[in-house]
C-alpha atoms as a printed R data frame, in Angstrom:
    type eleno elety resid chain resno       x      y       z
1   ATOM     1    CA   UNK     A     1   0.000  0.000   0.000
2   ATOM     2    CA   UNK     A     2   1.245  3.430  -0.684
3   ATOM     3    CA   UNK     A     3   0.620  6.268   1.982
4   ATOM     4    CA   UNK     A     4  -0.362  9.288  -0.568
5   ATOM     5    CA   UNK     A     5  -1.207 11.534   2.472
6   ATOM     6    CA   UNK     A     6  -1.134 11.424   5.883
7   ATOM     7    CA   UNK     A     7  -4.745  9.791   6.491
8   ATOM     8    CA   UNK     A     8  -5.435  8.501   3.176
9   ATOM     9    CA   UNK     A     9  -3.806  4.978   1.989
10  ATOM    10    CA   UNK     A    10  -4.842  2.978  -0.944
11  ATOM    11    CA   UNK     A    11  -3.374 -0.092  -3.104
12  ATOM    12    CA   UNK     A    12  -2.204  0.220  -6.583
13  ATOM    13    CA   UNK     A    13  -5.140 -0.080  -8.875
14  ATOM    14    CA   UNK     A    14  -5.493 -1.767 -11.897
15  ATOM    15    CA   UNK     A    15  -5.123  0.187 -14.931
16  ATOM    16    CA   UNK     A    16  -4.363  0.038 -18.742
17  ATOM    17    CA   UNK     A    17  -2.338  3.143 -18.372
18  ATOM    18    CA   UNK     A    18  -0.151  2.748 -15.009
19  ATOM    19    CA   UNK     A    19   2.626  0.230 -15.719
20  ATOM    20    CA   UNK     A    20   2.660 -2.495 -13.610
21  ATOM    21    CA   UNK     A    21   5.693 -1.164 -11.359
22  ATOM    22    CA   UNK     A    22   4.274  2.099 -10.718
23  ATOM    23    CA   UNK     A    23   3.212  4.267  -8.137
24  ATOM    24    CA   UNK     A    24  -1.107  4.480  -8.184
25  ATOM    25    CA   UNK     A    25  -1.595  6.760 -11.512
26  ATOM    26    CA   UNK     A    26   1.989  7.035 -12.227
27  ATOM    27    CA   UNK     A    27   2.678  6.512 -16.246
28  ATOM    28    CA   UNK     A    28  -0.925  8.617 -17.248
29  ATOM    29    CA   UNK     A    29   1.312 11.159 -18.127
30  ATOM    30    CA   UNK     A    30   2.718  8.856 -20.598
31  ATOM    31    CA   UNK     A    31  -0.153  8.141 -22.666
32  ATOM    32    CA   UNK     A    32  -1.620 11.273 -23.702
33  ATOM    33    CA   UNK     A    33  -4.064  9.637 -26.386
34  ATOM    34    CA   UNK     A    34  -5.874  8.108 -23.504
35  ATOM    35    CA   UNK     A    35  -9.209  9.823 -22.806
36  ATOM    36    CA   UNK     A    36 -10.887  7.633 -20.330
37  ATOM    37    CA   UNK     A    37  -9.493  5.537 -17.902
38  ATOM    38    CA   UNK     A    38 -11.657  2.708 -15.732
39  ATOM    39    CA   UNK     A    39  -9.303  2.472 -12.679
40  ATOM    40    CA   UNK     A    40  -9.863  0.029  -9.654
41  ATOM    41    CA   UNK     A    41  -9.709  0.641  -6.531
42  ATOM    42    CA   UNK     A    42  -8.857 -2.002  -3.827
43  ATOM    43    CA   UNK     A    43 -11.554 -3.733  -1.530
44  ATOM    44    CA   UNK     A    44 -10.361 -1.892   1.340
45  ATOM    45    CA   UNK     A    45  -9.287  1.570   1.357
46  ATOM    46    CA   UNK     A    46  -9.026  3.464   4.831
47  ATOM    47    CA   UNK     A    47  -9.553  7.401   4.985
48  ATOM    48    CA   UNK     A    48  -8.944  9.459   7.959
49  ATOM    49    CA   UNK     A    49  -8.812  6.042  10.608
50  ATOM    50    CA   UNK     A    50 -11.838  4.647   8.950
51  ATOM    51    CA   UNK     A    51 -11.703  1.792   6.892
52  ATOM    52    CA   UNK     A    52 -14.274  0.982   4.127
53  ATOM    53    CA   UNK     A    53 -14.396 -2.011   2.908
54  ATOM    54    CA   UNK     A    54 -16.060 -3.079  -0.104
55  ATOM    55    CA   UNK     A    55 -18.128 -6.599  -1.691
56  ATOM    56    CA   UNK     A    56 -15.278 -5.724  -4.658
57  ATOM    57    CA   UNK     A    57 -13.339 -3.208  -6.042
58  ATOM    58    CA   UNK     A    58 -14.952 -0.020  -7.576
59  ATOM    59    CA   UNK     A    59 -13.954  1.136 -10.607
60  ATOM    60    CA   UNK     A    60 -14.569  4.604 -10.894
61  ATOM    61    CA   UNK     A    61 -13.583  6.749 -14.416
62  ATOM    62    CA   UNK     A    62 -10.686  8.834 -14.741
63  ATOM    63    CA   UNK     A    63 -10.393 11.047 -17.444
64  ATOM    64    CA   UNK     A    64  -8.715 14.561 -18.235
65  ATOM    65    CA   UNK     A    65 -11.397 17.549 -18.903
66  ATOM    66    CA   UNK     A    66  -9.516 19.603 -21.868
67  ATOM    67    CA   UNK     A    67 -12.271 22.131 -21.718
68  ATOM    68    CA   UNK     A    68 -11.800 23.136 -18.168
69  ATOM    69    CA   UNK     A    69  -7.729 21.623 -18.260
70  ATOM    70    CA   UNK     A    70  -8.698 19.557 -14.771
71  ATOM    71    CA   UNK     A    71  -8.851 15.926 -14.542
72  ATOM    72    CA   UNK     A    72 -12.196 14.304 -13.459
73  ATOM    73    CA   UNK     A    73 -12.581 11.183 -11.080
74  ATOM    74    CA   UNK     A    74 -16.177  9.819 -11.040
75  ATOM    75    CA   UNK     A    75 -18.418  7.089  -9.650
76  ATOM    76    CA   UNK     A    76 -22.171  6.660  -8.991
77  ATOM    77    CA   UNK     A    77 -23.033 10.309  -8.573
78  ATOM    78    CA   UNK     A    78 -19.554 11.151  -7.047
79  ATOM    79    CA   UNK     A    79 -17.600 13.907  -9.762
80  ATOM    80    CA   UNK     A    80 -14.051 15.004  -7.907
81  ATOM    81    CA   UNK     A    81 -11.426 16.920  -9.648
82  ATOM    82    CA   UNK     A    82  -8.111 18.146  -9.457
83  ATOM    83    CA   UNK     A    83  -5.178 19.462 -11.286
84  ATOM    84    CA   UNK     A    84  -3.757 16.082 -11.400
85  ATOM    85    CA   UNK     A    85  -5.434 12.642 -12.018
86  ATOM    86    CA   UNK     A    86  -3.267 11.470  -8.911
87  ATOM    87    CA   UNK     A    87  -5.362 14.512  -6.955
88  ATOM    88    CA   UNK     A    88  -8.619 13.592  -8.741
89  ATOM    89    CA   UNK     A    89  -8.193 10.055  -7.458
90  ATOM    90    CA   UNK     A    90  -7.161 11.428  -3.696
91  ATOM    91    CA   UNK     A    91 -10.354 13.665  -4.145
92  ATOM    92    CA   UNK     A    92 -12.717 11.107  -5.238
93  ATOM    93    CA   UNK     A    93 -11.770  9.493  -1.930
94  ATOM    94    CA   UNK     A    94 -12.275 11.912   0.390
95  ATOM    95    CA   UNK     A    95 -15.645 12.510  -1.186
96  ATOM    96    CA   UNK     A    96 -16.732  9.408  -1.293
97  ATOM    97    CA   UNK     A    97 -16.110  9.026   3.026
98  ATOM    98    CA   UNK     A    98 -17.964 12.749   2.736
99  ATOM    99    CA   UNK     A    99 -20.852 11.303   0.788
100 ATOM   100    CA   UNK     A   100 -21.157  8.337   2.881
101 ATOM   101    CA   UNK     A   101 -21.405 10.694   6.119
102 ATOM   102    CA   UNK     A   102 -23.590 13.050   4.204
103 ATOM   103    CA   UNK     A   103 -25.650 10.599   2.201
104 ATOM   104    CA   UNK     A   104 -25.716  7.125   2.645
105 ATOM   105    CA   UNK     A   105 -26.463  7.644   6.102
106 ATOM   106    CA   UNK     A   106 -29.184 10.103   5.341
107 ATOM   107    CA   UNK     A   107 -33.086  9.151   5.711
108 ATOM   108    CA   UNK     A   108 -34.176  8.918   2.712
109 ATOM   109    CA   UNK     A   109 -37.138 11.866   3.125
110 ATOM   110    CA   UNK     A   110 -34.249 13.783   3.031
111 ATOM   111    CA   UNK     A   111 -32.386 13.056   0.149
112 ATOM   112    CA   UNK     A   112 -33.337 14.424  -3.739
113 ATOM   113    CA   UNK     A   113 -34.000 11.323  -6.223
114 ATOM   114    CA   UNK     A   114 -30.461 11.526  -7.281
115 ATOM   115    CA   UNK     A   115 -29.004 11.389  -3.430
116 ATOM   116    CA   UNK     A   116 -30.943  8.437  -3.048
117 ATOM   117    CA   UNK     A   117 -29.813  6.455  -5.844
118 ATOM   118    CA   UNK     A   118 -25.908  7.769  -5.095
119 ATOM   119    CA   UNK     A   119 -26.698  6.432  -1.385
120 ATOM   120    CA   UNK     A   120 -27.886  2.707  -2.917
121 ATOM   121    CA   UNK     A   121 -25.117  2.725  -4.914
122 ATOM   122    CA   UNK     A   122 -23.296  3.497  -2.066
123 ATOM   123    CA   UNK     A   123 -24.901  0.997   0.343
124 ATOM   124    CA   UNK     A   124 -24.643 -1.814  -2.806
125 ATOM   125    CA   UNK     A   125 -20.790 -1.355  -3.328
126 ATOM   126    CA   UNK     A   126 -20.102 -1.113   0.937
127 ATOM   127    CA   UNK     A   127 -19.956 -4.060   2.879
128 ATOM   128    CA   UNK     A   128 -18.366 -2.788   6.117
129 ATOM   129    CA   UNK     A   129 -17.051  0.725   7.766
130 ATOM   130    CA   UNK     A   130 -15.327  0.341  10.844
């Protein structure tokens, strides 16, 4: 596992673009005629001392935004960004333990159409936080 910041750690994902040797998104750079990525994260990541662990590995999209020259990382309803795909992907996971806080452990009278079917998503891909 690779410790990208101080409370976020993740495995190397799978991914057509990152050579097998590399660090998680390492090589993108490389292959410029690459729109889209589907990456892959691990079963388990763990953000901030929480752990989440899922029934498999999500694959959320990674791909490079020319129009607004910011790379996007999405999943389910979750859109992060950054000025790197390596920032995207740290950004998609700190949303993703936001969303769960802020979503999949809302009531569901409280969420719009679209929060609830981001929270099942949620709830479908999550098999444990501790």
């Amino acid at each position: 596992m690779y410790q990208l910041q101080q409370d976020i750690t993740w495995a190397v994902p799978s991914c057509t673009a990152v050579e097998e040797s590399g660090l998680l998104f390492s090589g993108i750079a490389k292959c410029p005629q690459v729109s889209r990525l589907q990456i892959q994260l691990p079963n388990i990541i763990t953000l901030h001392g929480r752990t989440f662990e899922f029934y498999s590995p999500i694959q959320p999209e990674l791909y490079l935004d020319l129009a607004e020259e910011v790379w996007i990382c999405e999943w389910n309803g979750i859109v992060s960004t950054g000025d790197s795909a390596e920032e995207a992907g740290m950004s998609f996971c700190e949303d993703f333990a936001v969303f769960w806080d802020e979503i999949a452990e809302a009531p569901d009278d409280s969420l719009t159409r679209q929060a609830q079917a981001t929270k099942r998503g949620m709830r479908d891909v999550v098999k444990s936080v501790r």
